[in-house]
N, C-alpha and C positions, 0 to 999 in steps of 0.2 A: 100356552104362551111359553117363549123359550126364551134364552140369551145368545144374542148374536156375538161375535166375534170373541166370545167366552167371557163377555166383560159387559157387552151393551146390549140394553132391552131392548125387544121388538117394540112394546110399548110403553110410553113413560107418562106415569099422572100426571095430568097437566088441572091445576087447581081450577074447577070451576066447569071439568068437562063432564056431563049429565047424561046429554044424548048421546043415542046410539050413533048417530051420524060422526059425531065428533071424536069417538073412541073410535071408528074406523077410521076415520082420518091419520089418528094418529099409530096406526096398527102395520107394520109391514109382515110383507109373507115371509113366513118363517122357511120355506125351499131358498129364499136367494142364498147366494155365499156372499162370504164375509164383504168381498171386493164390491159386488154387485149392491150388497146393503149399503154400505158406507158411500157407493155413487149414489144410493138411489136419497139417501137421507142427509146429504149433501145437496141435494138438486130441489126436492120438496120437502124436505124435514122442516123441524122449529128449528129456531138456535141454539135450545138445548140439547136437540137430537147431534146439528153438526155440530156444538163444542165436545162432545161425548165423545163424534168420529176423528175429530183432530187428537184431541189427549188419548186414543186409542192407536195415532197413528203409529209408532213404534213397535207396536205389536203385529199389525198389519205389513212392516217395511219387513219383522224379523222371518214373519211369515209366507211372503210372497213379494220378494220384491220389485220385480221387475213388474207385475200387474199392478202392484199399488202407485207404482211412480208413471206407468203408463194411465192408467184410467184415473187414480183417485189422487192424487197430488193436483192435475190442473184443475180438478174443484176445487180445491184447497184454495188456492190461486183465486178463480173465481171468487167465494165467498171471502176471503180476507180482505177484499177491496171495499168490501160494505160491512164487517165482522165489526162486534162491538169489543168492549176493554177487555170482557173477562176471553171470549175467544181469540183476540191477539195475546194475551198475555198465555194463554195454552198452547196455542201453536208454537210462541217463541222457545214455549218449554220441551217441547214435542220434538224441534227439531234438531234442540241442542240435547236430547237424551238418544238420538238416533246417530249423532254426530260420536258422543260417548260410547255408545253401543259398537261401533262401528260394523253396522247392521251392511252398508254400502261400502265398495270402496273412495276413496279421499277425490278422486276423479270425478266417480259420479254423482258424488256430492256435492262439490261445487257446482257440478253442469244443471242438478237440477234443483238445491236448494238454495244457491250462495245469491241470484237474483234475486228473492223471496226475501231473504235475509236483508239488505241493502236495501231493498223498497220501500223497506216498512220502519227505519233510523230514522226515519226526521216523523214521526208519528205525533199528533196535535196533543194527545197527551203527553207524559213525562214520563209516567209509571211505565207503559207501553212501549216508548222510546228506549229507555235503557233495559228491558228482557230484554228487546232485541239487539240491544248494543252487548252486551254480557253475551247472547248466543253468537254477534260475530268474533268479538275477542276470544270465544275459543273457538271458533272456526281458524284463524288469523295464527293459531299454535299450531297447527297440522299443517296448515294449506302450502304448497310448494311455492319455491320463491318467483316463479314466473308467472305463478296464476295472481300473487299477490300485487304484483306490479301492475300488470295489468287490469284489476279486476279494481284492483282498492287504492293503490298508490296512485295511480292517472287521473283515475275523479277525485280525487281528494285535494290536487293542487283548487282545482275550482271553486268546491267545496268548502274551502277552508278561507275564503275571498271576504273582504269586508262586503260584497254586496250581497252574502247569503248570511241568512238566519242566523240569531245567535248560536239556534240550538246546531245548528247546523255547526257551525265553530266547533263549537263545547262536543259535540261527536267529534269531529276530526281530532281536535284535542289530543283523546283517552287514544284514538286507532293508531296517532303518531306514535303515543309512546308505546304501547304494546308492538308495533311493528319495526322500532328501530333495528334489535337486534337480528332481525332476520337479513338484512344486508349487509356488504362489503363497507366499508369506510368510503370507498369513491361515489356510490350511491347513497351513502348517507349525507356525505359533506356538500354534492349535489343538487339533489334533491328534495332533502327530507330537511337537514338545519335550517336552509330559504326559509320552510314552512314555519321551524319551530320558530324563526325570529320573529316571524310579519304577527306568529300567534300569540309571544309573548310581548307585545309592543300593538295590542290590539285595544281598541276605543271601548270596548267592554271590562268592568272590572273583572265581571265572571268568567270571561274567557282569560282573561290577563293568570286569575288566580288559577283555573281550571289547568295552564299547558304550564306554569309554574310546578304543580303537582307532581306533572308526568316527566319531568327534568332529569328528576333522580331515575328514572327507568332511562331512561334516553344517555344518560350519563353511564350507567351500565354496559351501554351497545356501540358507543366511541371510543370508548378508552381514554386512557388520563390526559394525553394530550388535548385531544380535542375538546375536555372538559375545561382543563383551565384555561385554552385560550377562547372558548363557545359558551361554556355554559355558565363558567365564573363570571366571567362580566356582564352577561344577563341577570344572574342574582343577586347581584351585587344592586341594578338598576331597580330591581322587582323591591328590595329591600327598603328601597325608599321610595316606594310607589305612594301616593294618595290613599288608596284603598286600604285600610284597615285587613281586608280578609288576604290582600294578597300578600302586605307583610310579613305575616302569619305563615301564607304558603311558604315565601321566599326563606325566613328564620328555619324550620321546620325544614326546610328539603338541604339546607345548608348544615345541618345538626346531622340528616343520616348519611351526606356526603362529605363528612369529615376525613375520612379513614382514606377518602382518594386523593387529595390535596397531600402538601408537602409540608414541613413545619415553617418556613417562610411563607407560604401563603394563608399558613395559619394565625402566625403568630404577626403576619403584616398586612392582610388583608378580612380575614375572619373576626378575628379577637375584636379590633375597633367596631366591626359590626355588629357586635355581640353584646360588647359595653353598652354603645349607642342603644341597642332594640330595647337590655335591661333597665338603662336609665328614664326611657322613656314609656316605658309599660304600667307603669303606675297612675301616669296622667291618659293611660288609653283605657281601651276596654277592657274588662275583668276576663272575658273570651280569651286575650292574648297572654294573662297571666296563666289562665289557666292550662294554655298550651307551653308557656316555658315553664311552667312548674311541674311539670309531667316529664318534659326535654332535657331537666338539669342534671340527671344522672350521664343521660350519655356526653353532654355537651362539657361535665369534668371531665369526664374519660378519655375525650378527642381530646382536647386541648390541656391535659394534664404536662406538664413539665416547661409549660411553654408562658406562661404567667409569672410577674416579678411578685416579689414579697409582697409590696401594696397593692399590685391587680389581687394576691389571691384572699391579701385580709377584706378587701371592698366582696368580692364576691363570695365568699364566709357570707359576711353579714346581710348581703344580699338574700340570700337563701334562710337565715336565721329569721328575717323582716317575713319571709312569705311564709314560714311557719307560723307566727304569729298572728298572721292579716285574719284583723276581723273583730279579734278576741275583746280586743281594745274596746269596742262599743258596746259589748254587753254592757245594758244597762237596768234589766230586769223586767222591762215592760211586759205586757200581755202580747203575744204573737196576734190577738185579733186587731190591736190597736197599735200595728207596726202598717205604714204603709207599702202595698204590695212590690213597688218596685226598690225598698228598702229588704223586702223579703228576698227579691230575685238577687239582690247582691249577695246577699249574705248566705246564702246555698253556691252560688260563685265562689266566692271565701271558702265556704269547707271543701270544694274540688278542690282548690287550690292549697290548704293545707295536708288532703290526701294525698295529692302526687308528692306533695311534700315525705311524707311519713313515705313512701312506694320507695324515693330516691334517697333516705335516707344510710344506708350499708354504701351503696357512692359515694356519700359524703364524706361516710368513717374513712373509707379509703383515700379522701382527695386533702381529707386535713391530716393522715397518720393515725394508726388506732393508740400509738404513745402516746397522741393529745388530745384524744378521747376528753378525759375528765376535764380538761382546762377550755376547750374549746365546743363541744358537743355536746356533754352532758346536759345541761340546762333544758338545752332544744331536746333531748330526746325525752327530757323529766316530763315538759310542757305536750309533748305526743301524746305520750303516756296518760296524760291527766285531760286530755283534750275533753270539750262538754260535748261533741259530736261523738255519735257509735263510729261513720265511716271513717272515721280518723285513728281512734284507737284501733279498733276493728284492723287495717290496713298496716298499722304499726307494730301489731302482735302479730303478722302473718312475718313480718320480715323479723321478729325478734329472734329467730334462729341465727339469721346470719350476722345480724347486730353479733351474737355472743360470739358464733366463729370469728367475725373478723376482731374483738378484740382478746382474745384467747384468755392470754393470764389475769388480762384485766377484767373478765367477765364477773368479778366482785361486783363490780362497782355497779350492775345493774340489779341486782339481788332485788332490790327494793320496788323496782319499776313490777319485774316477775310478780311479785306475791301481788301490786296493784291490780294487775290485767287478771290473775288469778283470782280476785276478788270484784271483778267489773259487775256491774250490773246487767251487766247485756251479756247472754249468753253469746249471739252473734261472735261477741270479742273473743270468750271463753273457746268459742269452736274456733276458732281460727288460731287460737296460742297451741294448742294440745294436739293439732296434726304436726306438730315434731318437738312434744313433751318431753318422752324421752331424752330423744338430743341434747335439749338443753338443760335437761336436770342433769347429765352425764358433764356436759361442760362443767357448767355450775359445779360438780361436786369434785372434780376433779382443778377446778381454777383452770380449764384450756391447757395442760400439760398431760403427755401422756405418763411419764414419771413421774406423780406428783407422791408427796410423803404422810398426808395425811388427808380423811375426806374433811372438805373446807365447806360443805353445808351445817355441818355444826356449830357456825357461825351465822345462821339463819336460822335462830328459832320458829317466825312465823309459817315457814315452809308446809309443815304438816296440818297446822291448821288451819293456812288456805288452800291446800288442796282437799282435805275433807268438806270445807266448806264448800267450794267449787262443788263436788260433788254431790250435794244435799240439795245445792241451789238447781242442779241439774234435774235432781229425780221431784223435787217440788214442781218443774215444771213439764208442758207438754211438749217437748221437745224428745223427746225418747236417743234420735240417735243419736245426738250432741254426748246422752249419756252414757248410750252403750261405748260410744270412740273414749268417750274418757275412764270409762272403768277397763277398756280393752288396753290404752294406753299405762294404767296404773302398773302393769304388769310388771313392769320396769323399776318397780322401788326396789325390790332385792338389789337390785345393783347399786341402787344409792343411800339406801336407811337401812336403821341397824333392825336385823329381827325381832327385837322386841315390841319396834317401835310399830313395824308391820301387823305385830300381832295385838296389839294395846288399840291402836287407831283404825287399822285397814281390814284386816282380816276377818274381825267379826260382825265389820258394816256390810262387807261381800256375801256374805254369809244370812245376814239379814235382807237383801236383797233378792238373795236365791228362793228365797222361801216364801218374802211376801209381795216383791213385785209383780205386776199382773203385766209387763212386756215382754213376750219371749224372749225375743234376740237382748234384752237388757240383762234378763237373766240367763242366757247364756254367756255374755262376757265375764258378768260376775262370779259365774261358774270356773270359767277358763282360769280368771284373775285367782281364785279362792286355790284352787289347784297347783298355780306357779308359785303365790306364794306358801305354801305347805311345799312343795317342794323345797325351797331354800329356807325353810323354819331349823334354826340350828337347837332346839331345843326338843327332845325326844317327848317329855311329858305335855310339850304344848301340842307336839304332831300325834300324839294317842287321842286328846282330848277331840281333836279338830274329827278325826279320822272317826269316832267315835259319834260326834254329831251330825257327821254325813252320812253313817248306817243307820242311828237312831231316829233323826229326824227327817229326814229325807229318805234313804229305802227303806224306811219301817215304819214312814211317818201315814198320820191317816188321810191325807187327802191325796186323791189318784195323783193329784199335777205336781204335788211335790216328789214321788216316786218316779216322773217321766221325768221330773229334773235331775233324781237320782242317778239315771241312765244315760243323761249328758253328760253329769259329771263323771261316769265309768268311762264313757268314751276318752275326756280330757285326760285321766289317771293312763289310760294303755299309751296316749299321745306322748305325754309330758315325763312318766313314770317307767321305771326300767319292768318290766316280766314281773319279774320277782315280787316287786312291790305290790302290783294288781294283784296276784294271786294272793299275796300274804293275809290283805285288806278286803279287800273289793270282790274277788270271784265267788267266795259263796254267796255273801250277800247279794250279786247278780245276779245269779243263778233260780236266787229261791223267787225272785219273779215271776217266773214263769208258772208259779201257783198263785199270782195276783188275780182277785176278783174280778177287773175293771180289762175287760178288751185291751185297750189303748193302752196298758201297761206290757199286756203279755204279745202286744204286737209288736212296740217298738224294740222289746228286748229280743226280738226273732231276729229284727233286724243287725242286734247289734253282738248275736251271737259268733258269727263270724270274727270279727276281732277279740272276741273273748278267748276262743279257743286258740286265738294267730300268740294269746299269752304263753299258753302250756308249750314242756318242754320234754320231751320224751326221754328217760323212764321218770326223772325224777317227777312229774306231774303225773303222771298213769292215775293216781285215786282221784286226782281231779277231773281227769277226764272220765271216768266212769260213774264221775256223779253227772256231769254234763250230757253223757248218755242218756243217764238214766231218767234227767230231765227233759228232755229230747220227745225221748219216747214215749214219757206220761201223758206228756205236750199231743203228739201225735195219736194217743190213746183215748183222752179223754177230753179234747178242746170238742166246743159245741159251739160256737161263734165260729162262722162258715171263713169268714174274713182271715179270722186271725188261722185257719186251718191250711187257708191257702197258700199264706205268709211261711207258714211251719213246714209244707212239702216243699216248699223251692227252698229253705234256710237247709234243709236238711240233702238235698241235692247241692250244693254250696257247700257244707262242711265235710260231704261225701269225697268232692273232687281237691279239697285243702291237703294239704301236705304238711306233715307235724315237723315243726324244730327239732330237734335232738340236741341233747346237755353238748354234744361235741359239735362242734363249727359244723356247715357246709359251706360248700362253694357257692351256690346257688343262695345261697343267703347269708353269703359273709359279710357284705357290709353293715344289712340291719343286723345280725346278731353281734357285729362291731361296737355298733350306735348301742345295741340295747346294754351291749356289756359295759360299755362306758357311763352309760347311765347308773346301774348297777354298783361299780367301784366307786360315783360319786357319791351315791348314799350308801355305802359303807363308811368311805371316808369322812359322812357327816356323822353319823354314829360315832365314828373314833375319833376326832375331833371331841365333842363333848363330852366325851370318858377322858382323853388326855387334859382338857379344860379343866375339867374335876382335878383331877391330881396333882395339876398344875396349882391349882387355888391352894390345896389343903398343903401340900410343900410352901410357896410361897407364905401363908398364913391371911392372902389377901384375894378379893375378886379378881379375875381379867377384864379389864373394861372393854367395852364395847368399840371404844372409839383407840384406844390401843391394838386390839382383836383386829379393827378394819386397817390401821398402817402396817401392821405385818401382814397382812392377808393382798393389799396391795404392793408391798415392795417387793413381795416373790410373786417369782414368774414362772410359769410353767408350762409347757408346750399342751393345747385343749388335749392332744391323744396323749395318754399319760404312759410310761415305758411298763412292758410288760414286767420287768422285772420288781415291779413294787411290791412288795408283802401285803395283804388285805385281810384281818379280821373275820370272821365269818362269824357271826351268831351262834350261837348254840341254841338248843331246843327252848333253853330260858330265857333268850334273846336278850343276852350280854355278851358284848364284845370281850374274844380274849386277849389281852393283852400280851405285847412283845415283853421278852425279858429281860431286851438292852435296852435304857436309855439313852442310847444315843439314836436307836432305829425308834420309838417312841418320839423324839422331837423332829429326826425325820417326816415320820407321818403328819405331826401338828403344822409342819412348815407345811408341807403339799398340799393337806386338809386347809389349811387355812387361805391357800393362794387359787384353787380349785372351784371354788365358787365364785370369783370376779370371773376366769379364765374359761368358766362354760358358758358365763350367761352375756358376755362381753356380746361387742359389735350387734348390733339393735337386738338381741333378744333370738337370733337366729337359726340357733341348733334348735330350739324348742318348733318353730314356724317347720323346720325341714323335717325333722322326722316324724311328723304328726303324719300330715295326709296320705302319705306315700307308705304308709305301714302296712305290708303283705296282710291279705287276709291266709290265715291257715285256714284248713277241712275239719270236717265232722267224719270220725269214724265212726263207722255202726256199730262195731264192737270193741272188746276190749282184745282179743284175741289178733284180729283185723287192725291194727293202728294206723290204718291208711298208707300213704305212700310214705318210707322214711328213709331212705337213702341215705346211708351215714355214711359221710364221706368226713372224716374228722379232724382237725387238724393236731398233730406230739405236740402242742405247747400247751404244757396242764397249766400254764399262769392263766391262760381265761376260765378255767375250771372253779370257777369262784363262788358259784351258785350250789348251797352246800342244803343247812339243815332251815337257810332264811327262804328255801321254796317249797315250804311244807302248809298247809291249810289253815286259817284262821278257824281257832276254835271258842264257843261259844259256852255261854256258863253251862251250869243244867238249868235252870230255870227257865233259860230262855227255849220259846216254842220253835221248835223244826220247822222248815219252809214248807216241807211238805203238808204240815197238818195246821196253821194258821192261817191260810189262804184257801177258801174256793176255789176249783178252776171252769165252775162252768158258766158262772155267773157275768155275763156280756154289759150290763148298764155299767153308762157314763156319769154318773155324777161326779163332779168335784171331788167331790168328800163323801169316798164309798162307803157300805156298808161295815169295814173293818172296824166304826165306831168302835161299834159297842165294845169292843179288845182292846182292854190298853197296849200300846204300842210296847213293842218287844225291847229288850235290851241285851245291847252287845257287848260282850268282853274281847275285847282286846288281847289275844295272846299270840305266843309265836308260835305258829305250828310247825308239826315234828314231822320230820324227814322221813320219805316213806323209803321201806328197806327195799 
């Protein structure tokens, strides 16, 4: 048995076939070609053999075209004459993927499909009718303007006759307006407007409402005159038609044709239409509300500046009414003992209070965000509180723009924030926090970009409903709602003060890393644990932090918590200048590679390459020679086949990297840019808190946090900071030495203190950019061999900054070597490897000494 045309079987089980007689029946020779099967299973096949050769036909056109349009197209023909629902609905797909394709030219495609196309529009089903209506309207975008005249415009006058079919109509309808713009205005005004009039003035509501629709395309392809002496006074009739649905159309195509009309035919023909539809929409269908309460945004927008005082207080309150529609009834009943057509209104009501909440930032604009509190407030309070999810839900999606547009007034919703922060429906929660950030950045700054002090200190609840947000998150199953929101947390440094980061936030990330059982949740938490330890202004909270990411995590006893380890090294080289990784993180990486557990000493293969892209040539030489020497044990002694394999390609990899050098290159001046900028910032958070100190013990009094953040905001600083700035370097003891003017000492405090708004400003973004795109550097073999190092250097010793703070973290004595508290041949995966039975090692913290 084979497959014919690379896609379709010779033979297909057909439920219930036993005999042999009947499996041949249904068997062709597997010698025909393609053309010849699809004639031959077209002519005697089932109907599932021809719908198989029709939804195959594209491949057959791409194939051979001119054989398939000679022989296998007039089957096609034939069988579609007696083809049931689901083979016309395949062909109509078939031949508008062919038309797509443009397998044919546009010529021969009409000649031999565009009859095909047109026979089968007025088809007795509906479903079947419109593929093929949908396939001719993209034929009708291609087709040249004389085939279209002839082919479609000529029958269509007939066509389009009160003595043919509705459906008949309702096609001509949708062809007129997709085909307006293809003609001259002499041919439009002609031939084609005749039509639209007799169709919108037709004894059908559904045709009346159907060429209503297509107005606004048709109004497109006239231009403005002929719209308002054609099309305006058609709608204007359609507007007060009997039919409910065509109303509807007529309100609806007059709201997206605003913009073409003039302010006198706005303000003297539109606006009393508009009045009239609103005043009377409340004694209509809840369908027509719910189509102006969706409309109300754009319909203030058109008609903005054109309303008197009293039209715009009536339509305020208008809109305030349809915010509230509904609520009124709550009366507590049981939903079982509510009658159903009392149920189908009242889901009517909550659309129509959600276009409400969707048009709401139009509203701010149509009444001034000045008069916000006096005029809007209420309504947005009652959003906010609404007993529907889609409504709140819908209102926290647009709460971004709410805060934009009222800028310095963004106080005044503080309160709504912590509600929706506190919603029961996560739904709501995931919709606020895809632009958290933003609006805690509004918020903290009141909408000004000079502002003088952060004004969230005026919101105590703040911190503890976003913890709470977050607790309600990981209680439930919703995982990614959790991960956006702990990836979006990232952003407090820029809004709360450190401490507050480190009391509330930092040590819930941190308990997340460790005992969540969702990856990607704990890798956000990861991420988030990393940025904020990067803005931790506190040196003995970042030892502490640093300290429990070696201990409990690379040293911790279960395998999964050590592959979390390894995430987090990755976010450290991302987020973290060179320096830092090395100082902290690189031996602890390193001794990995004598982990018992495969799946630890595999992903660390992997993540070799960026570890060494750390090191700086000469000043790291002893770190790369323990990375060697790692390497090579790796390659000496691994007995897991997996992870060996992993180990010869890592090391072909480090072989062909190319090492940094302490002196610039060209070839990697921007990231040694980036990295060096990273670098002076944690310097200057170090000397920052030395000058803090000095400052207190002078003054006799603390710096407060919230003092700390208005001078750290009233200076500005350019992010690339001038190379002429003095920088501190650590010494072997890892104290900052101090300048011996103070006046260059409150220099530093000002830049130190304005430095940290100033890198982590505008969404978070120098972090996002220099992560992924971080060169991998090479693996030398030896130490002798340092691989490719090109020094090409740049005379400005200001980036020369990188002193005795790139020297090796060293560990107590007590604590056991990497080399001799890990196995390395030992392949099982458990959880919780065998490192039991070892208490887990312990790290000190020190600064290591500059190798000479």
């Amino acid at each position: 048995m084979s497959t014919a045309m690379g896609m379709l079987p010779l033979t297909l089980p057909v439920y219930g076939c036993n005999t042999p007689e009947e499996i041949e029946r249904l068997t062709v020779d597997e010698d025909l070609s393609d053309i010849e099967r699809a004639v031959y299973l077209l002519s005697a096949g089932q109907d599932i053999q021809g719908t198989s050769v029709i939804a195959n036909l594209p491949f057959l056109v791409r194939q051979n075209p001119a054989e398939t349009l000679r022989r296998v197209l007039p089957k096609v023909r034939e069988v579609l004459h007696v083809a049931g629902v689901e083979m016309q609905l395949t062909a109509a797909v078939s031949f508008r993927t062919i038309l797509q394709e443009e397998s044919v030219s546009i010529h021969t495609y009409a000649h031999s499909f565009l009859q095909v196309i047109l026979l089968h529009l007025e088809h007795r089903d509906a479903g079947v009718s419109n593929a093929w209506l949908e396939t001719l309207l993209s034929v009708i975008e291609v087709l040249p303007k004389e085939t279209l005249k002839h082919e479609i415009l000529n029958p269509l006058v007939s066509k389009a006759q009160l003595s043919q079919t509705v459906q008949s109509r309702l096609v001509s309808c949708k062809i007129l307006g997709k085909m307006t713009n293809k003609f001259d205005a002499h041919t439009i005004k002609r031939e084609i407007l005749p039509l639209v009039k007799s169709l919108c003035q037709d004894v059908e509501y559904e045709v009346r409402s159907c060429m209503c629709r297509q107005l606004e395309n048709i109004a497109q392809g006239i231009g403005t005159e002929l719209t308002k002496s054609v099309v305006l006074p058609e709608l204007i009739e359609l507007s007060r038609d009997e039919g409910s649905s065509v109303r509807l159309a007529a309100f609806e195509t007059l709201v997206n044709l605003l913009d073409v009309f003039d302010t006198d035919d706005r303000s003297q023909t539109i606006l009393p239409l508009v009045k009239s539809f609103c005043e009377k929409s409340f004694k209509a269908d809840e369908s027509i509300l719910i189509s102006l309460s969706f409309h109300l945004g754009k319909l203030c927008h058109g008609l903005y500046g054109i309303f008197t005082p009293d039209q715009h207080l009536r339509f305020l309150e208008f809109y305030k009414k349809l915010c509230t529609l509904g609520l009124q009834q709550e009366n507590g009943h049981n939903e079982n003992q509510i009658p159903p057509q009392i149920l189908e209104q009242e889901k009517k009501y909550i659309s129509v209070r959600k276009n409400c909440a969707y048009n709401f930032p139009a509203m701010i604009v149509f009444v001034d965000p000045k008069n916000f509190h006096m005029e809007l407030y209420s309504t947005f309070f009652c959003l906010c509180h609404d007993p529907e999810v889609p409504v709140r839900y819908t209102i926290a999606i647009c709460f971004y723009e709410v805060s934009k547009l009222l800028n310095s007034g963004v106080y005044l919703i503080h309160k709504e924030l912590i509600t929706l922060l506190q919603d029961e429906s996560l739904e709501v929660l995931d919709a606020l926090i895809d632009h958290l950030p933003e609006i805690l950045e509004l918020m903290s700054t009141g909408g000004e970009s000079s502002v003088q002090e952060n004004k969230l200190s005026s919101l105590p609840d703040l911190i503890p409903a976003l913890t709470a947000a977050e607790q309600r998150a990981a209680a439930s199953l919703k995982w990614r709602t959790h991960e956006k929101l702990l990836q979006k947390y990232a952003c407090l440094p820029h809004i709360i003060s450190s401490d507050q980061i480190y009391y509330r936030f930092l040590q819930r990330m941190f308990t997340i890393v460790m005992t969540n059982n969702v990856l990607p949740v704990q890798k956000a938490a990861s991420r988030t644990l990393c940025i904020f330890l990067r803005y931790n202004r506190k040196q003995e909270q970042r030892h502490e932090v640093i300290q429990k990411l070696i201990e409990q995590l690379g040293q911790g006893k279960s395998y999964w918590n050590r592959l979390r380890f390894l995430d987090t090294c990755e976010f450290i080289i991302e987020i973290f200048s060179k320096s830092f990784f090395c100082k902290y993180f690189f031996l602890p990486a390193i001794e990995l590679t004598h982990d018992p557990v495969a799946n630890v000493r595999m992903k660390l293969c992997y993540l070799l390459p960026k570890v060494k892209s750390t090191l700086k040539i000469p000043a790291d030489k002893h770190l790369l020679q323990q990375l060697e020497m790692c390497v090579r044990k790796l390659l000496c002694q691994e007995k897991d086949k997996d992870v060996l394999a992993i180990v010869k390609r890592t090391v072909l990899e480090l072989d062909r990297m190319e090492m940094s050098m302490d002196a610039f290159q060209k070839k990697f001046y921007e990231k040694d840019l980036l990295d060096q900028e990273k670098e002076r910032e944690e310097l200057l958070l170090m000397e920052m808190e030395q000058l803090e100190k000095e400052k207190q013990q002078s003054d006799g009094r603390p710096m407060s946090e919230k003092s700390f953040e208005k001078k750290r905001r009233d200076t500005k600083t350019p992010t690339t900071l001038p190379k002429s700035i003095p920088i501190s370097v650590p010494g072997p003891s890892g104290t900052s030495t101090p300048s011996t003017s103070k006046e260059i000492k409150k220099s530093k405090l000002i830049r130190s203190q304005s430095f940290n708004n100033q890198a982590f400003h505008a969404k978070y973004g120098n972090l996002d950019k220099c992560a992924s795109k971080s060169s991998t550097v090479g693996y030398t073999p030896s130490v002798s061999g340092l691989g490719k190092t090109s020094v090409v250097s740049l005379t400005d010793d200001s980036f020369r900054t990188r002193n005795a703070c790139s020297a090796p973290t060293t560990f107590s004595p007590n604590a056991s070597l990497p080399g001799t508290s890990r196995g390395t041949g030992n392949s099982v995966d458990p959880k919780s490897s065998g490192s039991k039975e070892t208490p887990p090692r312990k790290a000190t913290l020190k600064s290591r000494k500059s190798n000479p």
